[in-house]
DSSP file (Angstrom, degrees, kcal/mol; ACC not computed):
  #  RESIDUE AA STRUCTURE BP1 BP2  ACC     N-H-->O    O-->H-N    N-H-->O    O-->H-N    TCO  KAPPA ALPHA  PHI   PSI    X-CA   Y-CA   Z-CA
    1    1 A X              0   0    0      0, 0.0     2,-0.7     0, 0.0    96,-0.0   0.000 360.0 360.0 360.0 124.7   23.1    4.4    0.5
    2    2 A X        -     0   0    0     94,-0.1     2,-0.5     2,-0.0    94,-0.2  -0.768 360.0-170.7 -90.6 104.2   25.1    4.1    3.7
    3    3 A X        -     0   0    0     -2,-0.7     2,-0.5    92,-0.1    92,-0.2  -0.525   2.0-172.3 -89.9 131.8   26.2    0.9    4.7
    4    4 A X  E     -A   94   0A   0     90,-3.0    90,-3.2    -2,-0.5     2,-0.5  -0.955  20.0-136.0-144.6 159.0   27.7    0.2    7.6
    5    5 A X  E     +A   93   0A   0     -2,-0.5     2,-0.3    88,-0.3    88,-0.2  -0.789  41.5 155.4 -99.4  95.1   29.4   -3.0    9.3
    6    6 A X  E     -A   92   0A   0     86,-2.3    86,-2.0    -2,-0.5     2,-0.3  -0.842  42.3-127.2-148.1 157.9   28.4   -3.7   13.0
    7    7 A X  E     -A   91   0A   0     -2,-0.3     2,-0.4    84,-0.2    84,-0.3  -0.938  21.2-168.7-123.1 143.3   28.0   -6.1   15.9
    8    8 A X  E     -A   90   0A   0     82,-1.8    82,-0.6    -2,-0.3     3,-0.1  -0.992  19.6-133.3-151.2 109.9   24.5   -6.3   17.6
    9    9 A X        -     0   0    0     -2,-0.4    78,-0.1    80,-0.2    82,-0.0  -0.075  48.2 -49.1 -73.8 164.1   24.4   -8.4   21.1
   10   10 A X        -     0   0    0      1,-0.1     2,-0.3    79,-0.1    78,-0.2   0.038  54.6-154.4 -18.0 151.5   21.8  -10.9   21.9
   11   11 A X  E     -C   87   0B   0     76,-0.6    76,-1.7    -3,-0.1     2,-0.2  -0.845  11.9-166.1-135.3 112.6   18.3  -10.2   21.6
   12   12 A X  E     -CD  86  72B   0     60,-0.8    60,-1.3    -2,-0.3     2,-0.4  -0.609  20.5-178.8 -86.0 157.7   15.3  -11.6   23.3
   13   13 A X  E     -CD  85  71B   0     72,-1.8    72,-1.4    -2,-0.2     2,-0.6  -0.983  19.8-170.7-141.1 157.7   11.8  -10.9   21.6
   14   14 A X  E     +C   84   0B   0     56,-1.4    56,-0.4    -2,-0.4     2,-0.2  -0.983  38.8 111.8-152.4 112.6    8.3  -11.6   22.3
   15   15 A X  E     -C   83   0B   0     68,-2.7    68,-1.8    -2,-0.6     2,-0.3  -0.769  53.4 -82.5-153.3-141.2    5.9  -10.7   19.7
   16   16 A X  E     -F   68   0C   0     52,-2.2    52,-1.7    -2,-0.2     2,-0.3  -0.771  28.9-146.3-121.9-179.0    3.3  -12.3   17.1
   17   17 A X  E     -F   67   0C   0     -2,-0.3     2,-0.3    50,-0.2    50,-0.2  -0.975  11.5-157.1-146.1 173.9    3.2  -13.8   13.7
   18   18 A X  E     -F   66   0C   0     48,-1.7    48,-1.1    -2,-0.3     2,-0.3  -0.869  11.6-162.6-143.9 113.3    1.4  -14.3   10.4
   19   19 A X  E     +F   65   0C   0     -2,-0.3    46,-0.2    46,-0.3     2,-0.2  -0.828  34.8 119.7 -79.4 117.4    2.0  -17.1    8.0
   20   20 A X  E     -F   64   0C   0     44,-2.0    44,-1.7    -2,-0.3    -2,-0.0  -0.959  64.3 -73.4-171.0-167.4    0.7  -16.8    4.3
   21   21 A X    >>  -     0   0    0     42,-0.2     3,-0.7    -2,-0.2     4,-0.6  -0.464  64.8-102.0 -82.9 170.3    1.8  -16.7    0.1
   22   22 A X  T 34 S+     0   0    0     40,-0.3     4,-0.5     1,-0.2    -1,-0.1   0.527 118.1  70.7 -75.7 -14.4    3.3  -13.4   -0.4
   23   23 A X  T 34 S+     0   0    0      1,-0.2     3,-0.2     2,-0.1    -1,-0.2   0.924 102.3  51.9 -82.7 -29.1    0.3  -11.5   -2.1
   24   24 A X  T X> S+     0   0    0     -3,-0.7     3,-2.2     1,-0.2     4,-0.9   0.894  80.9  83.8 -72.6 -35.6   -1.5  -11.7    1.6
   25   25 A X  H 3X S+     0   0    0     -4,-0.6     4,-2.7     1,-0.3     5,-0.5   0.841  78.3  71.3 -42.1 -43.7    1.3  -10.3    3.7
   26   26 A X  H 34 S+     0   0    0     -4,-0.5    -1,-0.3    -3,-0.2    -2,-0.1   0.754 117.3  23.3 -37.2 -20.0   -0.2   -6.4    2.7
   27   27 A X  H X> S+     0   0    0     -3,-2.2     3,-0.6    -4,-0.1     4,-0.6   0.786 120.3  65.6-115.3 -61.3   -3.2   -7.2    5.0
   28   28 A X  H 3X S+     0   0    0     -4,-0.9     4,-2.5     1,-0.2    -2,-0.2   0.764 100.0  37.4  -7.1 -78.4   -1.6   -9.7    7.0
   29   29 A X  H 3< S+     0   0    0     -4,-2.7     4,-0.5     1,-0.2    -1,-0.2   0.565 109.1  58.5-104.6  19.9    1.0   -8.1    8.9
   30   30 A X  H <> S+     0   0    0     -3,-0.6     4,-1.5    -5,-0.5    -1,-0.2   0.559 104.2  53.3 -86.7 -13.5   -0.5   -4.8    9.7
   31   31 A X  H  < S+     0   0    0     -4,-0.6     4,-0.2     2,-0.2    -2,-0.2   0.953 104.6  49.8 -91.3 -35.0   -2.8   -6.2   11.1
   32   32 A X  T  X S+     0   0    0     -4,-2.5     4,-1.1     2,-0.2   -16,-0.1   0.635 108.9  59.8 -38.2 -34.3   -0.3   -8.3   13.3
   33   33 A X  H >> S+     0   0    0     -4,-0.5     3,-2.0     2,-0.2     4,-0.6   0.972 106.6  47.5 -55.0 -65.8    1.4   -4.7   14.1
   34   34 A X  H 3< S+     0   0    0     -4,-1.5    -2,-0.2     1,-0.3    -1,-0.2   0.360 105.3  53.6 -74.8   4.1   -1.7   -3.6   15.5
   35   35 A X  H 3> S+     0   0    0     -4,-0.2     4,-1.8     2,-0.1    -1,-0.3   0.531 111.8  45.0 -89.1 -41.9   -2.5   -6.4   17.5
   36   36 A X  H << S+     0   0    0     -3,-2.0    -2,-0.2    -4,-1.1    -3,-0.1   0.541 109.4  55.5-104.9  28.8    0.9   -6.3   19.4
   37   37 A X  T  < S+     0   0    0     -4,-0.6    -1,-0.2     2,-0.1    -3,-0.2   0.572 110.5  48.2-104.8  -0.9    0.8   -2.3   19.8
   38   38 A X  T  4 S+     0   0    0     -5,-0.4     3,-0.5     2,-0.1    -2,-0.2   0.833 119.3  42.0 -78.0 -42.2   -2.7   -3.1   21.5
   39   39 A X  S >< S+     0   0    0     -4,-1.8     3,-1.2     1,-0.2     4,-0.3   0.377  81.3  95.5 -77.1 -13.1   -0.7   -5.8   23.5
   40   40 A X  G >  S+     0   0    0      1,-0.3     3,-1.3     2,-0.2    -1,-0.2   0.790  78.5  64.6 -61.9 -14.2    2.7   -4.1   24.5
   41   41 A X  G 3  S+     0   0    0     -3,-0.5    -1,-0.3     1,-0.3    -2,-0.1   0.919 104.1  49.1 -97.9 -25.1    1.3   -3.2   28.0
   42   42 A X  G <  S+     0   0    0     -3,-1.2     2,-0.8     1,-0.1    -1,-0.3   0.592  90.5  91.3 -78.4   0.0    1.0   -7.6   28.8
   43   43 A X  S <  S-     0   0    0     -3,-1.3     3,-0.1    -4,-0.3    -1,-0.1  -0.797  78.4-144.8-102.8  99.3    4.6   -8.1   27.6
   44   44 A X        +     0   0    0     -2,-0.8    33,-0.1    33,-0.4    30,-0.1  -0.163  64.9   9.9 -76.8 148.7    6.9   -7.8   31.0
   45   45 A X  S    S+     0   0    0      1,-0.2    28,-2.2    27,-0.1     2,-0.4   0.934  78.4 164.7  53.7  61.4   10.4   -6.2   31.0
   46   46 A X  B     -E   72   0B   0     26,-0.2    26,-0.3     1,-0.1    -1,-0.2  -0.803  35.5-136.7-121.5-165.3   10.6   -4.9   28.0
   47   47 A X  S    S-     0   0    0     24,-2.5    -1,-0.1    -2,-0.4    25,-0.1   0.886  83.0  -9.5-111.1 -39.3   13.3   -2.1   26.7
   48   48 A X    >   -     0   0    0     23,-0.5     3,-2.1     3,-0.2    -1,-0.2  -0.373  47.9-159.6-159.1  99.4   11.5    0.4   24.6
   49   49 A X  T 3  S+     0   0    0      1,-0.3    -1,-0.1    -3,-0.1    -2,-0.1   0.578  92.8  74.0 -46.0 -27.1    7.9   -0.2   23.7
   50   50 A X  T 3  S+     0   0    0     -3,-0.1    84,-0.9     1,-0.1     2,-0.5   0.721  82.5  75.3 -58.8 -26.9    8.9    2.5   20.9
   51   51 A X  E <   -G  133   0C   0     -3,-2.1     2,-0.5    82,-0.3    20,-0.3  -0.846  65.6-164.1-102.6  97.0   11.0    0.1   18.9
   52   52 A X  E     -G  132   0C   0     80,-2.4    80,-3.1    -2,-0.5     2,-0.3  -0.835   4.5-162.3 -95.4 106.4    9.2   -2.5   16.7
   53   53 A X  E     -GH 131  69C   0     16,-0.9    16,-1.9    -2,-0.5     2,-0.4  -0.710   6.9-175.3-100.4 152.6   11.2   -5.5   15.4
   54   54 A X  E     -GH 130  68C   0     76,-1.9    76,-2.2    -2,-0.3     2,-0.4  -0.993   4.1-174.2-151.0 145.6   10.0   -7.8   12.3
   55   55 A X  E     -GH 129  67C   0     12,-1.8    12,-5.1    -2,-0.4     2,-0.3  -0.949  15.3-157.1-159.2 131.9   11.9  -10.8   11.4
   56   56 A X  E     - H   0  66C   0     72,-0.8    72,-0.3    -2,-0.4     2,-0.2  -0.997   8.0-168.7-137.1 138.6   10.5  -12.4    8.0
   57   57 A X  E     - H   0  65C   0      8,-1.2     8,-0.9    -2,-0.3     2,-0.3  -0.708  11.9-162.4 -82.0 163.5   10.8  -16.1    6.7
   58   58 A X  E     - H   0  64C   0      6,-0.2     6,-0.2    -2,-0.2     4,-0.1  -0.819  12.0-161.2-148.1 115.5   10.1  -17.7    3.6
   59   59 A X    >   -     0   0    0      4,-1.9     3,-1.4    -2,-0.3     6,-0.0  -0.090  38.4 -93.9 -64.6 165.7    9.8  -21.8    3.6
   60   60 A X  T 3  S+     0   0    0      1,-0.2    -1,-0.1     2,-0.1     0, 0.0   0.635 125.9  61.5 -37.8 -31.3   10.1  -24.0    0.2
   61   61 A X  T 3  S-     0   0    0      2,-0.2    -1,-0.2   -40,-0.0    -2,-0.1   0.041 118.2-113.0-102.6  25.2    6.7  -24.1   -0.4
   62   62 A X    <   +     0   0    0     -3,-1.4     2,-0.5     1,-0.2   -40,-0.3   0.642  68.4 144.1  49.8  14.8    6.6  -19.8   -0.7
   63   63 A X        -     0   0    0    -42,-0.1    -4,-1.9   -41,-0.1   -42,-0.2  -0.906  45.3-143.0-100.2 134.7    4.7  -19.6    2.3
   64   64 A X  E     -FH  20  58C   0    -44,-1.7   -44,-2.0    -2,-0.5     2,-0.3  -0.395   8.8-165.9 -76.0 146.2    6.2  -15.9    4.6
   65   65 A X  E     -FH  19  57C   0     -8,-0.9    -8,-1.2   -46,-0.2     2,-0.4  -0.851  15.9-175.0-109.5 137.7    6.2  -16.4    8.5
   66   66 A X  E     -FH  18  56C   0    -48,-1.1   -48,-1.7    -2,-0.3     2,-0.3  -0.924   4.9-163.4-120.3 152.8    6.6  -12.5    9.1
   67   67 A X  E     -FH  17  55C   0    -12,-5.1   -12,-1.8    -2,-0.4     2,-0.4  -0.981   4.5-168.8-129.4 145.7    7.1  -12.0   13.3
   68   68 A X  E     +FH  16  54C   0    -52,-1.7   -52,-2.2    -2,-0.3   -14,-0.2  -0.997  26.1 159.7-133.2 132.4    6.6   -8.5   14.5
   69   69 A X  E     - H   0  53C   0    -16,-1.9   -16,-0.9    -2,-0.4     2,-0.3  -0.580  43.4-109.9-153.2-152.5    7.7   -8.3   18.0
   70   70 A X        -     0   0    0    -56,-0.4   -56,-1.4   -18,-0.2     2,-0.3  -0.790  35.1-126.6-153.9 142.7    9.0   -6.4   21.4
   71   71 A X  E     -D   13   0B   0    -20,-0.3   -24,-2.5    -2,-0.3   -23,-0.5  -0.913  30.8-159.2 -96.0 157.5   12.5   -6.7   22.5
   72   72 A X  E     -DE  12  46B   0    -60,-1.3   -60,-0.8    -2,-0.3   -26,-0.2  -0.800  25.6-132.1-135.1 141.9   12.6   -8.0   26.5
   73   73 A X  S    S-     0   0    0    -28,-2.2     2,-0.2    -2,-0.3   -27,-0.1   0.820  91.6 -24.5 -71.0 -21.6   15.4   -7.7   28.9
   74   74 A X  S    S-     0   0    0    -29,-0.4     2,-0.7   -30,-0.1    -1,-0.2  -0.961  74.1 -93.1-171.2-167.6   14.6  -11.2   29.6
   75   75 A X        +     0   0    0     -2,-0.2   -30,-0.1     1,-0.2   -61,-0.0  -0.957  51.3 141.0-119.6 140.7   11.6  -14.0   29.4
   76   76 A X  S    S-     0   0    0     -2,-0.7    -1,-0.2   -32,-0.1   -31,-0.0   0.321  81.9  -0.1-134.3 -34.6    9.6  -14.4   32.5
   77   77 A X        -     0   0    0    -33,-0.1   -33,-0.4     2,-0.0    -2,-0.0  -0.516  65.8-154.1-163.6  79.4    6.0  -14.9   31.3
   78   78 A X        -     0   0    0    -35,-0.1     2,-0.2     1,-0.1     3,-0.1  -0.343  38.9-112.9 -58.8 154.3    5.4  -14.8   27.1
   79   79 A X    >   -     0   0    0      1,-0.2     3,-2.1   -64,-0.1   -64,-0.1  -0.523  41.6 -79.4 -84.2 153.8    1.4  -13.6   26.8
   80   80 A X  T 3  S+     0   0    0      1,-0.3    -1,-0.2    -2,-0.2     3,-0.1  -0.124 116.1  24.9 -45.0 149.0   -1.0  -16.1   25.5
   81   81 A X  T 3  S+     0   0    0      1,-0.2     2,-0.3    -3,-0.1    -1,-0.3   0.635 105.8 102.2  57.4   0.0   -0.6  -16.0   21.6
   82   82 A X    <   -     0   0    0     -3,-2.1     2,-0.4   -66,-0.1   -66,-0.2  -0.873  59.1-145.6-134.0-166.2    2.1  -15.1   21.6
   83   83 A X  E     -C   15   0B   0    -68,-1.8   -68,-2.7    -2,-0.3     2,-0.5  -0.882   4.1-170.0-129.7 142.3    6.0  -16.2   21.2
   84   84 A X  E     +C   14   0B   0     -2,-0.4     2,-0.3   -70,-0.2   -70,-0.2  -0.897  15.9 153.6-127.9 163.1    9.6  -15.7   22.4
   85   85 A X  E     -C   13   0B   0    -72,-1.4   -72,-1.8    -2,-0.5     2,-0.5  -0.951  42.7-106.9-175.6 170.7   12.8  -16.9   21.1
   86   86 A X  E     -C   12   0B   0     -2,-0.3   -74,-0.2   -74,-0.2     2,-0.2  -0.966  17.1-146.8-119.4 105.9   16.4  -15.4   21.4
   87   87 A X  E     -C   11   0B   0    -76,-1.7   -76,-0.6    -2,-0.5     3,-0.0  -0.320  32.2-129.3 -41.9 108.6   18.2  -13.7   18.2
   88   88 A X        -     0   0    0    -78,-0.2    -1,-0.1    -2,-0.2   -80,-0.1  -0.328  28.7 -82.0 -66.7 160.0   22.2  -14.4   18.7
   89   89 A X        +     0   0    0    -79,-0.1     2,-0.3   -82,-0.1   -80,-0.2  -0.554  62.3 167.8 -54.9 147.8   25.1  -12.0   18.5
   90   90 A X  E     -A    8   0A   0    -82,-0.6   -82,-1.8   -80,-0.1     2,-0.4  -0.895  46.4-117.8-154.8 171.6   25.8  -11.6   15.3
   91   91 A X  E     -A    7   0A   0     -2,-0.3    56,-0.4   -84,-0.3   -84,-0.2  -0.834  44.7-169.6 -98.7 134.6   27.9   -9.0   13.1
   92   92 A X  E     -A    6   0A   0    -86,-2.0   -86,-2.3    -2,-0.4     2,-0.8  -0.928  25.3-138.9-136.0 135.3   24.9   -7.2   10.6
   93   93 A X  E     -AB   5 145A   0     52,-3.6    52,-1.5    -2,-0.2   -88,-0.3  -0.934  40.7-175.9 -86.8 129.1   25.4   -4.7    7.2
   94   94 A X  E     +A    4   0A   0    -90,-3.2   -90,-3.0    -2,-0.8     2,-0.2  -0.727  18.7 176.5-121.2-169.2   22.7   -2.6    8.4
   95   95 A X        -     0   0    0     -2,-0.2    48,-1.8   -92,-0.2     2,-0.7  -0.870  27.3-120.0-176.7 119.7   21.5    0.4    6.3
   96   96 A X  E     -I  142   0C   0     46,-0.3     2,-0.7   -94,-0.2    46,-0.2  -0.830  22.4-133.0 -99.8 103.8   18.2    3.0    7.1
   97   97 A X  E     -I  141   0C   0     44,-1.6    44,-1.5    -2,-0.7     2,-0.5  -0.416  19.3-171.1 -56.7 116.3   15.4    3.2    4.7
   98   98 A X  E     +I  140   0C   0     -2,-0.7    42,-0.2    42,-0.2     2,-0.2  -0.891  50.3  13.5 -98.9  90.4   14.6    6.6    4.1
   99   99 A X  S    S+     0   0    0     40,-2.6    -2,-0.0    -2,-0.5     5,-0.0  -0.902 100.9   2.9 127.8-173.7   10.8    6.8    1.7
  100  100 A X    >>  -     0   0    0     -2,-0.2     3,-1.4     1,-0.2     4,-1.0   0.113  64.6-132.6 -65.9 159.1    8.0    4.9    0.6
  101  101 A X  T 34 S+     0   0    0      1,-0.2    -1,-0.2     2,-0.2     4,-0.1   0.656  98.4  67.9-110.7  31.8    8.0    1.4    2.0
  102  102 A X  T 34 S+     0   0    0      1,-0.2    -1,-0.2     2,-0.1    -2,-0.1   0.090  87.6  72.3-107.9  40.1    7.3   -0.6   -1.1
  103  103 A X  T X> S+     0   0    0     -3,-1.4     3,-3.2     2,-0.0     4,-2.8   0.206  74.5  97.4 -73.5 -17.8   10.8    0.6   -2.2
  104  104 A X  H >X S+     0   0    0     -4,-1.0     4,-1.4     1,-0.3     3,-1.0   0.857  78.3  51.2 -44.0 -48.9   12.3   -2.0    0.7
  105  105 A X  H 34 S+     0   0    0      1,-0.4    -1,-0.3     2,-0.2     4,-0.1   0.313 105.7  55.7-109.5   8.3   13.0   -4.7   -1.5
  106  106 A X  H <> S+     0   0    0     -3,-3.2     4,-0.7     2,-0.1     5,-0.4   0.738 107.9  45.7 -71.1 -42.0   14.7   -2.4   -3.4
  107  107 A X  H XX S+     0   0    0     -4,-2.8     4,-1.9    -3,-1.0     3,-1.0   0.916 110.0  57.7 -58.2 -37.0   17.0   -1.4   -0.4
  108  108 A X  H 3X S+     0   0    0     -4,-1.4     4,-3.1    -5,-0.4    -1,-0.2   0.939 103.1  55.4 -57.9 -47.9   17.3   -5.0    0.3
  109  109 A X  H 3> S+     0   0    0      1,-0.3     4,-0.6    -5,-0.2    -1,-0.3   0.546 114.1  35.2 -95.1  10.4   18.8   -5.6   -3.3
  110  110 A X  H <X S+     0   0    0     -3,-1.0     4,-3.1    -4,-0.7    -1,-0.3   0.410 104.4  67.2 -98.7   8.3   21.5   -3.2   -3.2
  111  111 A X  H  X S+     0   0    0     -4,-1.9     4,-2.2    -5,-0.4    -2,-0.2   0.922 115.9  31.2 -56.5 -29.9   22.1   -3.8    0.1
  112  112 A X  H >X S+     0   0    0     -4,-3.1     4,-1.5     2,-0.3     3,-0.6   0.970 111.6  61.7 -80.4 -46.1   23.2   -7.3   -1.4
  113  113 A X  H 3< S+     0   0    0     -4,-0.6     4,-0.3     1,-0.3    -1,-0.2   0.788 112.3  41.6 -68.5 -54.5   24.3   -5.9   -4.5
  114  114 A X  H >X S+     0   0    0     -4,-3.1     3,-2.0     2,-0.2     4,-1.0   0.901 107.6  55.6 -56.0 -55.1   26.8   -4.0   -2.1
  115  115 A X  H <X>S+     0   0    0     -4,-2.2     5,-2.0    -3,-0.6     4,-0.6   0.802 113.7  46.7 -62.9 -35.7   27.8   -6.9    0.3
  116  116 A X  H 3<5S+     0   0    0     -4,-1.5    -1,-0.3     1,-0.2    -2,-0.2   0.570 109.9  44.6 -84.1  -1.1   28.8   -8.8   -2.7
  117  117 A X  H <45S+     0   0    0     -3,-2.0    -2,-0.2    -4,-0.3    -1,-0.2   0.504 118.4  53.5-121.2   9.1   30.8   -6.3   -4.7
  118  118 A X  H  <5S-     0   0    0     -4,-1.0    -2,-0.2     2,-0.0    -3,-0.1   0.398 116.8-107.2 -85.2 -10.4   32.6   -5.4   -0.7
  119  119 A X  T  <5 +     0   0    0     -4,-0.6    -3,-0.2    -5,-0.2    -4,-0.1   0.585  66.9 157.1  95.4  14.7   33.6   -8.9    0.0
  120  120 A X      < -     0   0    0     -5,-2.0     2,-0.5    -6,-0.3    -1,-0.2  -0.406  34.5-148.7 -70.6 149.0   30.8   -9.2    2.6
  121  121 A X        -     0   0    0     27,-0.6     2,-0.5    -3,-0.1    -1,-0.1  -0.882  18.4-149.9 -96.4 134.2   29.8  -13.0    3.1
  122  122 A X        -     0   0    0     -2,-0.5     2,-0.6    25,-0.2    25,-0.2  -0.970   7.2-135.5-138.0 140.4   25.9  -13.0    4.0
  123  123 A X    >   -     0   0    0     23,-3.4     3,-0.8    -2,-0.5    23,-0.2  -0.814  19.1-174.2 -92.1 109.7   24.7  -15.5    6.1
  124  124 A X  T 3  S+     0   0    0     -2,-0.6    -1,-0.2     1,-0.2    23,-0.0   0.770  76.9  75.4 -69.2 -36.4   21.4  -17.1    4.9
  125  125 A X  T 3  S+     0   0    0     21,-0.1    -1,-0.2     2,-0.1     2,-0.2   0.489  95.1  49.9 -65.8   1.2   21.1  -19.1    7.9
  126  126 A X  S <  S-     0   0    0     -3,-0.8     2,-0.6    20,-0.2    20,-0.0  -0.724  85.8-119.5-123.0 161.6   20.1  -16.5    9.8
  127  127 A X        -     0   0    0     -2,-0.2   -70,-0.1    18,-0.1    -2,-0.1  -0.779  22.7-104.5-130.2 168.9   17.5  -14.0    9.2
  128  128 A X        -     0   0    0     -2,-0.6   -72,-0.8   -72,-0.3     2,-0.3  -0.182  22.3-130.6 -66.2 174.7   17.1  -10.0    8.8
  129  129 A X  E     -GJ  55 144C   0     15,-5.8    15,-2.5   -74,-0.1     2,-0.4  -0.919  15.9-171.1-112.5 144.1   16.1   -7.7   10.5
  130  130 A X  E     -GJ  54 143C   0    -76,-2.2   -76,-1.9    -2,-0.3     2,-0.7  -0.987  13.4-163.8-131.2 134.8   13.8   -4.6   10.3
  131  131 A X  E     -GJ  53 142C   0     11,-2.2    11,-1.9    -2,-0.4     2,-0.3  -0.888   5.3-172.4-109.4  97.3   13.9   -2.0   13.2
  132  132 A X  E     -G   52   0C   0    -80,-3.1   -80,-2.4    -2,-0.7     2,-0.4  -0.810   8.5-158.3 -95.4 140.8   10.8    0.2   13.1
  133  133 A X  E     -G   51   0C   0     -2,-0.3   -82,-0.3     4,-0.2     7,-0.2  -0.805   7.8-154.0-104.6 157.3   11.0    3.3   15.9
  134  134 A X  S    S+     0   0    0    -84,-0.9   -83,-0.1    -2,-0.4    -1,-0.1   0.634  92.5  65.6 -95.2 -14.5    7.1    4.7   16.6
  135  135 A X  S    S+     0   0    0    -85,-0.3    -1,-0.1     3,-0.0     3,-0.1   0.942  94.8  52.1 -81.9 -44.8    9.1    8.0   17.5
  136  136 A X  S    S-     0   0    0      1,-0.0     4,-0.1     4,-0.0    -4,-0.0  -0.052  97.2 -50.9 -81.7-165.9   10.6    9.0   14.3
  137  137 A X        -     0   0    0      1,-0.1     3,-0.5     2,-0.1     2,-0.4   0.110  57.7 -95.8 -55.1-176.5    9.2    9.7   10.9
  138  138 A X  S    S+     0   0    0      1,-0.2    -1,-0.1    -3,-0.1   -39,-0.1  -0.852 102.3  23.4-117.4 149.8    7.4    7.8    9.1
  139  139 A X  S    S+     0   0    0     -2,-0.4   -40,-2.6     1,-0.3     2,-0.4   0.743  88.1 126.7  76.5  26.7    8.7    5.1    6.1
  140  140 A X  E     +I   98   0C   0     -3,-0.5    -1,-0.3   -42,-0.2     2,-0.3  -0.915  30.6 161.2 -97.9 155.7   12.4    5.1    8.1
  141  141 A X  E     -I   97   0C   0    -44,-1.5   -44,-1.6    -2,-0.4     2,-0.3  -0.637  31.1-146.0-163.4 107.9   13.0    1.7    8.6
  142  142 A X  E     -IJ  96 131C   0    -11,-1.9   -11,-2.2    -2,-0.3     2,-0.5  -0.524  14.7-157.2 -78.7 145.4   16.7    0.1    9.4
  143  143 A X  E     - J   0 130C   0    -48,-1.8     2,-0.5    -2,-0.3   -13,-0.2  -0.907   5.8-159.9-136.1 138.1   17.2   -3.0    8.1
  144  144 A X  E     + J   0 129C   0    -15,-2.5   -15,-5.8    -2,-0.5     2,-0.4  -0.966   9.6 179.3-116.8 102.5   20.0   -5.9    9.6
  145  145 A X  B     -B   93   0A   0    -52,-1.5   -52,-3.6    -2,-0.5     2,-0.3  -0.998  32.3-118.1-115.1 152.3   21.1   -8.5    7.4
  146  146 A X        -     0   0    0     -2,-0.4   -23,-3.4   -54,-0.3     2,-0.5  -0.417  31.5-164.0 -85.3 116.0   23.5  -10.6    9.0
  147  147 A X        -     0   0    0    -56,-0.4   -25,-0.2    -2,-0.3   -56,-0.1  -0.913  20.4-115.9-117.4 106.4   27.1  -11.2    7.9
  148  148 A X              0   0    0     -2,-0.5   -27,-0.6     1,-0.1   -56,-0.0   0.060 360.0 360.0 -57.8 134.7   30.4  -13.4    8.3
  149  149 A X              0   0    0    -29,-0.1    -1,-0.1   -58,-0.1   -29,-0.0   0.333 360.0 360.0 -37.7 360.0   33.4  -11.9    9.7
């Protein structure tokens, strides 16, 4: 696994979401995918309709927000149903998952496993990232978690 240490400028996004316990998400957010690749053509100015970003919470109470979304050159007009909000600059370990993808939360844990035995600080207060491309293969997936200088 190749890690690497990198700074990643603003980002605006416009997508959807699905809120649910973790056992739903399997149903959940595909189905969310496939709602906003039906949808890309209503989302103005965006930067490459190939490039899917998905940005996942998890509250107190174990309920996932997962957001699957569009990145936009700017906000002009969010579509009905859906949401925008702006991702800061941030310094990110990022990493490309290569294989099946219910090995991600293995990549995730030595990504950490790594950040802690490099000196990385990782910043909780912020959340990853997963960069899906529609062009390349399929099961690559880069994943940005976000890290103190």
């Amino acid at each position: 696994m190749e890690v690497t240490i990198r700074s990643q400028p603003e980002m605006h996004l416009i997508g959807l979401s699905y809120a649910g316990p973790f056992p739903t998400l399997s149903q959940g957010v595909p189905q969310i995918v496939r709602e906003l690749q039906a949808r890309l053509d209503e989302i103005p100015h965006k930067r490459d309709p190939l490039i899917r970003y998905e940005l996942s919470i998890e509250d107190p109470n174990g309920t996932y927000t997962i957001y699957a979304c569009a990145e936009v050159e700017r906000f002009s007009r969010i579509p009905p149903g859906m949401f925008g909000f702006t991702v800061p600059a941030l310094t990110y370990a990022t990493v490309t998952h290569r294989g099946p993808l219910s090995e991600v939360p293995g990549t995730y844990m030595n990504m950490f496993q790594w950040l802690e035995q490099n000196g990385c600080e990782r910043l909780t207060s912020f959340h990853s990232i997963e960069r899906y491309h529609a062009d390349t293969q399929a099961n690559t997936v880069e994943i940005f978690i976000p890290v103190g200088k």
